[in-house]
DRENPA-613947 format. One record per residue (C-alpha): chain; x, y, z; residue number from 1. Coordinates in Angstrom, 1 decimal. Example, Ala and Ser with C-alpha at 12.3 -4.5 7.8 and 13.67 -1.06 7.14 Angstrom:
<tivexs>
<tivex chain="A" east="12.3" north="-4.5" up="7.8" resi="1"/>
<tivex chain="A" east="13.7" north="-1.1" up="7.1" resi="2"/>
</tivexs>
This chain:
<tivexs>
<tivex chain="A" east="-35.4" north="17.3" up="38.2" resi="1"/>
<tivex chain="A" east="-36.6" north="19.4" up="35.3" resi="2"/>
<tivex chain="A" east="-34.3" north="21.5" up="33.0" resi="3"/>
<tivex chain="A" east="-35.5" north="24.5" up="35.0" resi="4"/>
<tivex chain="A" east="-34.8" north="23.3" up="37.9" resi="5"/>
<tivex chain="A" east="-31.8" north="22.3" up="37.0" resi="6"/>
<tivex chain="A" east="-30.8" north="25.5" up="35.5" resi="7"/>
<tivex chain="A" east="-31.3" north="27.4" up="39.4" resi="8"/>
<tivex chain="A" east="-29.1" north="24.4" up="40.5" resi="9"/>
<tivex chain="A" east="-26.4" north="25.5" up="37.9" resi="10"/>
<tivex chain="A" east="-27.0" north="29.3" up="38.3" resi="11"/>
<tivex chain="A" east="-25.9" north="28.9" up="42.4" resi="12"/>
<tivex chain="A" east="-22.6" north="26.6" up="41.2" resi="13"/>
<tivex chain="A" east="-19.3" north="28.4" up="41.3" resi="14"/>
<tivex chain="A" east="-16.2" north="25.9" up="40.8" resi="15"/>
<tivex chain="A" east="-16.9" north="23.2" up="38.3" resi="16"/>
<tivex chain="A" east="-14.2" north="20.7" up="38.7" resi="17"/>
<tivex chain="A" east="-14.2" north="18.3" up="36.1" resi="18"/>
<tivex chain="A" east="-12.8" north="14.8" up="36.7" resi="19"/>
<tivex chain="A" east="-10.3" north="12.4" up="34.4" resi="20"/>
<tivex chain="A" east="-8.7" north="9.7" up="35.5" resi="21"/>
<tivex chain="A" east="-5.4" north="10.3" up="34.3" resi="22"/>
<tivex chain="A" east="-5.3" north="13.3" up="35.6" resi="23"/>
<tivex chain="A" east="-6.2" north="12.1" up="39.2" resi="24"/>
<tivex chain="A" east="-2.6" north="11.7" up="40.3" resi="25"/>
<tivex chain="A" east="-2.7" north="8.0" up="40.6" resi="26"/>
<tivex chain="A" east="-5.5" north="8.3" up="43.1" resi="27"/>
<tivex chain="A" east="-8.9" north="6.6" up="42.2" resi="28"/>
<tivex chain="A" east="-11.8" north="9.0" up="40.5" resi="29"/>
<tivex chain="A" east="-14.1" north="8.1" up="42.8" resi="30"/>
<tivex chain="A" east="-11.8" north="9.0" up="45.7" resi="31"/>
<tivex chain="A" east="-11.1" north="12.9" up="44.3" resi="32"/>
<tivex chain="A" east="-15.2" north="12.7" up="43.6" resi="33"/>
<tivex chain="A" east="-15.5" north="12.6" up="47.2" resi="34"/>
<tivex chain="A" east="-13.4" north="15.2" up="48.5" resi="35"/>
<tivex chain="A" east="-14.5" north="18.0" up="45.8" resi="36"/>
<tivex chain="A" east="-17.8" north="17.1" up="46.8" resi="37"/>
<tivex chain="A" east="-16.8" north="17.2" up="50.7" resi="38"/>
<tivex chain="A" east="-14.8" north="20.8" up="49.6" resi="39"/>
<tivex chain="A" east="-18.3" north="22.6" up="48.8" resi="40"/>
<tivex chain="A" east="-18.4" north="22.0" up="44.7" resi="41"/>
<tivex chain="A" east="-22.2" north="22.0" up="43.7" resi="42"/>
<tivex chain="A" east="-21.1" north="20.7" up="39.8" resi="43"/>
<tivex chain="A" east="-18.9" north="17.7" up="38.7" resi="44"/>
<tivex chain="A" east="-17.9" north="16.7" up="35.5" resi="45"/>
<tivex chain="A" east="-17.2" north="13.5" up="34.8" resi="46"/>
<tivex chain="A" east="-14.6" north="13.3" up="31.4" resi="47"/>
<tivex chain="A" east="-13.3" north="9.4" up="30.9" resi="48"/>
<tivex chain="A" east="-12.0" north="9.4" up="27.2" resi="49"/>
<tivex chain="A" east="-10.8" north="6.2" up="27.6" resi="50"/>
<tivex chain="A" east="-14.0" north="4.0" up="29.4" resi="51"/>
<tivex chain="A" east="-16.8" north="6.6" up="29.4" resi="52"/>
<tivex chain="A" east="-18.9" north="4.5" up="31.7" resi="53"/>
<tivex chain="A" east="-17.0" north="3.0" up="33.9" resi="54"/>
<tivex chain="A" east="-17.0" north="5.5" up="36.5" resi="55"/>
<tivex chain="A" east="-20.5" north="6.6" up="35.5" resi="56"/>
<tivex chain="A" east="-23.0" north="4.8" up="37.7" resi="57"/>
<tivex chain="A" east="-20.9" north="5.7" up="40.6" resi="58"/>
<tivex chain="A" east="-20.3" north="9.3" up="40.2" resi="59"/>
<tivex chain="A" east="-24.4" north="9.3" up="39.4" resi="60"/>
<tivex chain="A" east="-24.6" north="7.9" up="43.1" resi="61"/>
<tivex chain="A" east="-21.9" north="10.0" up="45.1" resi="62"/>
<tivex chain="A" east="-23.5" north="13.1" up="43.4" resi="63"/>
<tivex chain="A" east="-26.8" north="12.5" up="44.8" resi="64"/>
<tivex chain="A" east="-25.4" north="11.8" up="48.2" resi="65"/>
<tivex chain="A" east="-24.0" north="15.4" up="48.4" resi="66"/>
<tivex chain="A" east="-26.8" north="16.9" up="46.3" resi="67"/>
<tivex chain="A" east="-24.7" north="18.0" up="43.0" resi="68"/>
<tivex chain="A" east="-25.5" north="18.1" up="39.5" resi="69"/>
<tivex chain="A" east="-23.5" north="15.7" up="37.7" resi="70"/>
<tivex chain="A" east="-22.2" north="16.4" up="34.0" resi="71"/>
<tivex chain="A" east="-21.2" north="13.7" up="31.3" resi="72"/>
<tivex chain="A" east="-18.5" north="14.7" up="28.7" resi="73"/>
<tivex chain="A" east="-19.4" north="14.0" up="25.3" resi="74"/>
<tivex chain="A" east="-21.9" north="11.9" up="25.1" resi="75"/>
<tivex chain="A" east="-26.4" north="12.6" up="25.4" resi="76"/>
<tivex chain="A" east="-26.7" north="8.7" up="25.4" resi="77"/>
<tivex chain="A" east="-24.9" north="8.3" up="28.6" resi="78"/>
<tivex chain="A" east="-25.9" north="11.8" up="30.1" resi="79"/>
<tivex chain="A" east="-29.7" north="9.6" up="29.6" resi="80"/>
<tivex chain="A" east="-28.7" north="6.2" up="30.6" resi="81"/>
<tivex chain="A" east="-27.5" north="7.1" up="34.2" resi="82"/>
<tivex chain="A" east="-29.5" north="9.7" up="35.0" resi="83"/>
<tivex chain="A" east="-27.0" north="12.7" up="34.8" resi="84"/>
<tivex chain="A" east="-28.3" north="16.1" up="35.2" resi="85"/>
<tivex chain="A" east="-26.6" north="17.4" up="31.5" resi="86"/>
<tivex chain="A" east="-23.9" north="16.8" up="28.9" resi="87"/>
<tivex chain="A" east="-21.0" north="19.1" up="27.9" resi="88"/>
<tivex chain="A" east="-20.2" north="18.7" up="24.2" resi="89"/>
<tivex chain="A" east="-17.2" north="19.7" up="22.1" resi="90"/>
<tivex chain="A" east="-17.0" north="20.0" up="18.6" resi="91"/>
<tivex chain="A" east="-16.6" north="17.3" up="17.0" resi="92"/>
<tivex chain="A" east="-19.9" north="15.9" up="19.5" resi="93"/>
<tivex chain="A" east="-23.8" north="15.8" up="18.6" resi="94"/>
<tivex chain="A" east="-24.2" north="19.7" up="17.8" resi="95"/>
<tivex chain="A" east="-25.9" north="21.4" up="20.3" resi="96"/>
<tivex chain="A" east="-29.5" north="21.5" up="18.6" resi="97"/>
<tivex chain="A" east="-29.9" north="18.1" up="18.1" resi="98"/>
<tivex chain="A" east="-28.7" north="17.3" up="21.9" resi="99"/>
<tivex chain="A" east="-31.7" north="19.2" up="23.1" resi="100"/>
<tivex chain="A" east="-34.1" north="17.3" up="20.6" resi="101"/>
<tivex chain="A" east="-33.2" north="14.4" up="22.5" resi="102"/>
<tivex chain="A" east="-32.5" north="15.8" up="26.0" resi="103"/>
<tivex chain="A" east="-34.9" north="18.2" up="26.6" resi="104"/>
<tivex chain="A" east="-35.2" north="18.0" up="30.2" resi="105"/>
<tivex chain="A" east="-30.6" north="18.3" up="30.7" resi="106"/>
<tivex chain="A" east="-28.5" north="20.8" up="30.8" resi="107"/>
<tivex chain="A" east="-26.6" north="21.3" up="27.8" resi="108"/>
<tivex chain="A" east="-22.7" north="22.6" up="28.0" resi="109"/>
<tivex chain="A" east="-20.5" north="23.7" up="24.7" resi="110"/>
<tivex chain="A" east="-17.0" north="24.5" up="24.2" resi="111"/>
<tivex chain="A" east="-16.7" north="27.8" up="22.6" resi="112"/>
<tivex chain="A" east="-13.4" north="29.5" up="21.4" resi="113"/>
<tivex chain="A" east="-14.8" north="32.6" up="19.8" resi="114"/>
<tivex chain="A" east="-17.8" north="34.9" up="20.2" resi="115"/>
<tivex chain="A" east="-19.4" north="33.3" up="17.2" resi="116"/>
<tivex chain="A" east="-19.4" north="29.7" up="18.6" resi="117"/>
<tivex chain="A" east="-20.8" north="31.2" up="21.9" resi="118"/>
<tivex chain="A" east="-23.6" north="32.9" up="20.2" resi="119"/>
<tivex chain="A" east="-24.5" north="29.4" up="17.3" resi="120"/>
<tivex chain="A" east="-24.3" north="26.9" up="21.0" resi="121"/>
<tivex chain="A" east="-27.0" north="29.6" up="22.8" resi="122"/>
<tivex chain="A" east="-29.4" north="30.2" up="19.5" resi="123"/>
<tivex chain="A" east="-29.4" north="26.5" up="18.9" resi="124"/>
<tivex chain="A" east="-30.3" north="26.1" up="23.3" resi="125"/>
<tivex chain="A" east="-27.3" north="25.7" up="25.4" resi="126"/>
<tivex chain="A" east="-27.5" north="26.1" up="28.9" resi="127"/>
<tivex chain="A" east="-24.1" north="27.3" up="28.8" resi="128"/>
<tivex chain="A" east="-21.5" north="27.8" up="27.0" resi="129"/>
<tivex chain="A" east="-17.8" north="27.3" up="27.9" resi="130"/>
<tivex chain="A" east="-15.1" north="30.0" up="27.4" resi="131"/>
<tivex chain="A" east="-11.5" north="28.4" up="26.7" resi="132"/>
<tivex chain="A" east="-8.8" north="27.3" up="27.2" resi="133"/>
<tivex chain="A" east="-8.1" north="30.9" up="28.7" resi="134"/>
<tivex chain="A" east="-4.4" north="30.0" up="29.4" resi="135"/>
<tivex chain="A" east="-1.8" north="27.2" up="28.3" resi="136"/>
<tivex chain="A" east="-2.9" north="23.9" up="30.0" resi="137"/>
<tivex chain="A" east="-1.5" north="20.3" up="30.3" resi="138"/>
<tivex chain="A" east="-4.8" north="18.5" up="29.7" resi="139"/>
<tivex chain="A" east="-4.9" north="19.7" up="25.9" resi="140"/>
<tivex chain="A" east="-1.1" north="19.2" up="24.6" resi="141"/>
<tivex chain="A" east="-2.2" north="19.7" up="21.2" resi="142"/>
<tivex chain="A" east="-3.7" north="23.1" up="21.3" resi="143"/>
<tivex chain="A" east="-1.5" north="26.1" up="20.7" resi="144"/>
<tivex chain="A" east="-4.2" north="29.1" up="20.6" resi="145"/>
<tivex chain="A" east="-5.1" north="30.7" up="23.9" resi="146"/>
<tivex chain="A" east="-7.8" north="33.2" up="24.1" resi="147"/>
<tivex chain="A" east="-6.4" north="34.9" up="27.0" resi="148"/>
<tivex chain="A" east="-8.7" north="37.0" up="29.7" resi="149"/>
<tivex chain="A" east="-9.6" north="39.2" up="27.5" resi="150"/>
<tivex chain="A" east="-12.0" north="36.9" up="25.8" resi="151"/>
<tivex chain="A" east="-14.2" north="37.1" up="28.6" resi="152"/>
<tivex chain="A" east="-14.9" north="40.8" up="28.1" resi="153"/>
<tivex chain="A" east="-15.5" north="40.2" up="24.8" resi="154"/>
<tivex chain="A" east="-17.8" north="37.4" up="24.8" resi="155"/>
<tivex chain="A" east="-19.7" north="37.9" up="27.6" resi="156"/>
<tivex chain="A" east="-21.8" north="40.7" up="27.3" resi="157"/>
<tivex chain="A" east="-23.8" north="39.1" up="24.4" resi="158"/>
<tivex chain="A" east="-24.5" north="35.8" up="25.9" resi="159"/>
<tivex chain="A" east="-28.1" north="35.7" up="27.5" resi="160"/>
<tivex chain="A" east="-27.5" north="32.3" up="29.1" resi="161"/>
<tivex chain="A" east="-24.4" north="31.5" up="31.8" resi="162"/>
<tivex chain="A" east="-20.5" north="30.6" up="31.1" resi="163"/>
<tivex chain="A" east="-17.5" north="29.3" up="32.3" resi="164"/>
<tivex chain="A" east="-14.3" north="29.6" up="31.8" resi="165"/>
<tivex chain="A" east="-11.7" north="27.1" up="31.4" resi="166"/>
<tivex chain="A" east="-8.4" north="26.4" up="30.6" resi="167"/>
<tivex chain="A" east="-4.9" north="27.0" up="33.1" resi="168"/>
<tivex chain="A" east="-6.8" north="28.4" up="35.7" resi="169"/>
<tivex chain="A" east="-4.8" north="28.0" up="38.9" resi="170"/>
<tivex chain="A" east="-4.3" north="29.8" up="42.4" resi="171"/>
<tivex chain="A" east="-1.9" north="32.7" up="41.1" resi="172"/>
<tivex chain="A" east="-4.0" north="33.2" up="38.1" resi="173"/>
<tivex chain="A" east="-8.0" north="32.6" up="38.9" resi="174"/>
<tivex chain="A" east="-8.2" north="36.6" up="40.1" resi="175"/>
<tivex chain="A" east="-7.8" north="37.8" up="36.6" resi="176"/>
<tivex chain="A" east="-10.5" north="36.0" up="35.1" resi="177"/>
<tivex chain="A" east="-13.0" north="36.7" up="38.4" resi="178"/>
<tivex chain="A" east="-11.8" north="40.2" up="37.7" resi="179"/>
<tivex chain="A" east="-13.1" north="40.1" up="33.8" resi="180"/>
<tivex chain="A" east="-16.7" north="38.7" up="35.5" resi="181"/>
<tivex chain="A" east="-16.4" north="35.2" up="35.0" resi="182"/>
<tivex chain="A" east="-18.1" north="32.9" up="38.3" resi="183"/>
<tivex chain="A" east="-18.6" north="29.7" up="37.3" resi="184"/>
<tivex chain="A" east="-15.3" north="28.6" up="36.9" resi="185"/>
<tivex chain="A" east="-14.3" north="24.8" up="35.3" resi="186"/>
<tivex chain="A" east="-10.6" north="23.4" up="36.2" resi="187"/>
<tivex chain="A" east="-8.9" north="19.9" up="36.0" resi="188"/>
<tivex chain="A" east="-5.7" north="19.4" up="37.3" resi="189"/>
<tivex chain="A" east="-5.4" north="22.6" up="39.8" resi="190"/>
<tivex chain="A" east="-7.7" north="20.6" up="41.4" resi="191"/>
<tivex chain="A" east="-7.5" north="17.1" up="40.4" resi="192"/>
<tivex chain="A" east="-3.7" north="16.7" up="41.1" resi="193"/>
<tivex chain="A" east="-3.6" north="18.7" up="44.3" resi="194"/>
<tivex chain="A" east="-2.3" north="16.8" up="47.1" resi="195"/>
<tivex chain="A" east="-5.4" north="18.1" up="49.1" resi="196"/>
<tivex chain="A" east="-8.4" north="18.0" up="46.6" resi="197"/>
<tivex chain="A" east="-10.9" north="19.0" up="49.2" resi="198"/>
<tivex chain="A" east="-8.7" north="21.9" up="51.2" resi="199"/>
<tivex chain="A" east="-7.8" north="23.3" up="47.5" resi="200"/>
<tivex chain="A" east="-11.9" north="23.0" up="46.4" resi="201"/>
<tivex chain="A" east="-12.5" north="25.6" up="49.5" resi="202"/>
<tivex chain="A" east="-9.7" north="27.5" up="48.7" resi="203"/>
<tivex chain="A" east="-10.7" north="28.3" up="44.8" resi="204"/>
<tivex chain="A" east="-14.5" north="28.2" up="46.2" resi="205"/>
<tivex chain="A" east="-13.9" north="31.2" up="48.7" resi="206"/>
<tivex chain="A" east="-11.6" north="33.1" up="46.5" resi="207"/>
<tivex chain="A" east="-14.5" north="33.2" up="44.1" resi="208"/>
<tivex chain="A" east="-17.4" north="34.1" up="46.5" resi="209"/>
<tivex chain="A" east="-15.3" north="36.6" up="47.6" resi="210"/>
<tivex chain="A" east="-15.1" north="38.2" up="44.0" resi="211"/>
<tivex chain="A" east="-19.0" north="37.5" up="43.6" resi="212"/>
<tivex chain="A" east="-19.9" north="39.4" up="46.8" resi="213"/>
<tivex chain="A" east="-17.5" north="42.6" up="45.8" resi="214"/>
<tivex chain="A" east="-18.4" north="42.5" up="42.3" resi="215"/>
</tivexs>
């Protein structure tokens, strides 16, 4: 595929579970890659801090089976090496502008925590740029700033490309952020560590069609 083709792909995704393996509940990756993928997801992110590739090669192959864009944390190099349809970079990761130097055909995610992040990842060509973390969550013990919903309202009205959210977004919470117009929505453990991965992907996947069709 081609970036723009890739881009429609994205633009029809809704829940964007991203995978780590300590956060799989002692069940293997591969095994939770499945059932999101049986659940309906359209987007996976692989995120493997520990072995980055490991799991690579695999989730490349499962992916196409089911016909889902796949995602590497962190690293363009990898994102190239297996084929993966884009990278999401943080930080303290290749900036955005050099990423699509040397990935011009991926998709290219950033982590933005402000409205002035947002705007430097989309004038230097993100495909999207990620809103978080919205509320606390387990997966970053170190952070103690939350932007809350209502950085959704003020972010996304000046973003020309798409966004998700992240960041605590669970069952008794995901309405408020579908109610501040977010639709492509990333989680981790909601997902990862329920003790039915695919029943809880339809579940989070219909409550946010639902909002999309009202909306």
């Amino acid at each position: 595929m081609n970036l723009t083709q890739r881009e429609k792909k994205f633009a029809e995704t809704n829940i964007y579970p991203v995978i780590t393996p300590e956060f799989c509940a002692g069940r293997s990756p591969l095994d939770v890659l499945e059932s999101v993928l049986k659940g309906g997801a359209k987007i996976v992110q692989l995120r493997d801090k520990a072995d980055p590739e490991r799991y690579a090669s695999a989730f490349r192959k499962t992916s196409d089976k089911y016909g889902a864009l796949l995602m590497i944390n962190d690293s363009v190099d990898l994102a190239l090496r297996y084929n993966a349809d884009g990278v999401h970079l943080g930080k303290t990761d290749l900036s955005v502008a050099e990423a699509r130097k040397r990935a011009p055909e991926l998709l290219i995610g950033a982590s933005a925590h402000n409205l002035e992040e947002a705007l430097a990842a989309q004038e230097a060509g993100a495909s999207y740029v990620n809103i978080g973390p919205i509320f606390p969550t387990r997966t970053k013990p170190g952070v103690k700033t939350f932007l809350g919903v209502q950085s959704i309202r003020e972010i996304a009205p000046h973003l020309r490309i798409p966004f998700t959210v992240m960041g605590g977004i669970k069952l008794d919470n995901i309405r408020k952020v579908l109610k501040a117009g977010a639709r492509h929505i990333a989680m981790i453990t909601a997902i990862t560590q329920a003790e039915d991965v695919e029943g809880t992907t339809r579940e989070f996947i219909k409550l946010i069609e639902g909002r999309s069709k009202t909306a």
